[in-house]
N, C-alpha and C positions, 0 to 999 in steps of 0.2 A: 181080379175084381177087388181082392181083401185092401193089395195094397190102395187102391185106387179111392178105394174107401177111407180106408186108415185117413188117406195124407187128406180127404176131403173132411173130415172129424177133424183133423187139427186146426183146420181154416175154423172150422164153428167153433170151437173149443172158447174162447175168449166171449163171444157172445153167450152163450148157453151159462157160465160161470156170471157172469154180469146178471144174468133174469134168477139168478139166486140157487144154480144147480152145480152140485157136484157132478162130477163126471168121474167111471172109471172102466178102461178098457180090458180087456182081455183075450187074448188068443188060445183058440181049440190046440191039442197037438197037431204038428203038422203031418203026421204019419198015416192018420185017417181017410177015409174015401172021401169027405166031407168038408176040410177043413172051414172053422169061422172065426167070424170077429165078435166079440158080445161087447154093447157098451153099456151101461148102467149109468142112468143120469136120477139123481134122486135133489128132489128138495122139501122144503119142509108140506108143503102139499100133495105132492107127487112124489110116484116112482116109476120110472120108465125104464126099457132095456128095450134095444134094437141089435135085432142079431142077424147076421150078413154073411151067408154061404159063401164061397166061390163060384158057385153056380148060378150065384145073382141073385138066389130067393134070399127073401128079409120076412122077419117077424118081427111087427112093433107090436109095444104093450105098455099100455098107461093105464095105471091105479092109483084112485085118488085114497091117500094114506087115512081122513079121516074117517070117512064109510067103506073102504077097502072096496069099492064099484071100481068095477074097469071099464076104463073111459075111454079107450081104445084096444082092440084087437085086431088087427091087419094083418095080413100075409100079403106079398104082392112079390111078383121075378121083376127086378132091375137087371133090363138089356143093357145099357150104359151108363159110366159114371156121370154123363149129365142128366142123368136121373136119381141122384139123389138130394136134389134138391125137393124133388118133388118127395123126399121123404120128410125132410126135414121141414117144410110149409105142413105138411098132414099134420104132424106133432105140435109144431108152433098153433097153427089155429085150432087145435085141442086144447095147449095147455094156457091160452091165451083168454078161454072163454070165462 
């Protein structure tokens, strides 16, 4: 599922940079019961991080930088990688409001 992820993040990666965010990935060690992918997308109004087990669970998080409110909290299991789009729509009509 990580990779699956990975390579779907690099397909957004060009749009997300465009709406004014940095993006930076990260990999858990692979040696853990758990392994994940953490992505960190910040811009000047926001800070996001979506984090994406192998198991499918994801944790999104969006904090608006000026009032530090979290503007999203999610947790939700992605059965398949054609369901990350449906992650990526949640975050966009968050960060789009």
């Amino acid at each position: 599922m990580l990779k699956e992820f990975e390579k779907w993040l690099t397909e957004k990666e060009s749009f997300l940079r465009q709406q004014g965010f940095t993006i930076a990935v990260s990999h858990s060690p692979t040696d853990i019961n758990k392994p994940s992918l953490c992505v960190d997308m910040d811009s000047d109004d926001y800070v996001g991080r979506i984090v994406m087990w192998n198991t499918g669970e994801c944790q999104i998080e969006i904090v608006n930088v000026e009032t530090e409110e979290t503007i999203l909290d999610d947790y939700r299991v992605v059965s398949a990688p054609s369901e990350f789009d449906k992650v990526f729509c949640l975050m966009h009509l968050v960060l789009s409001k």
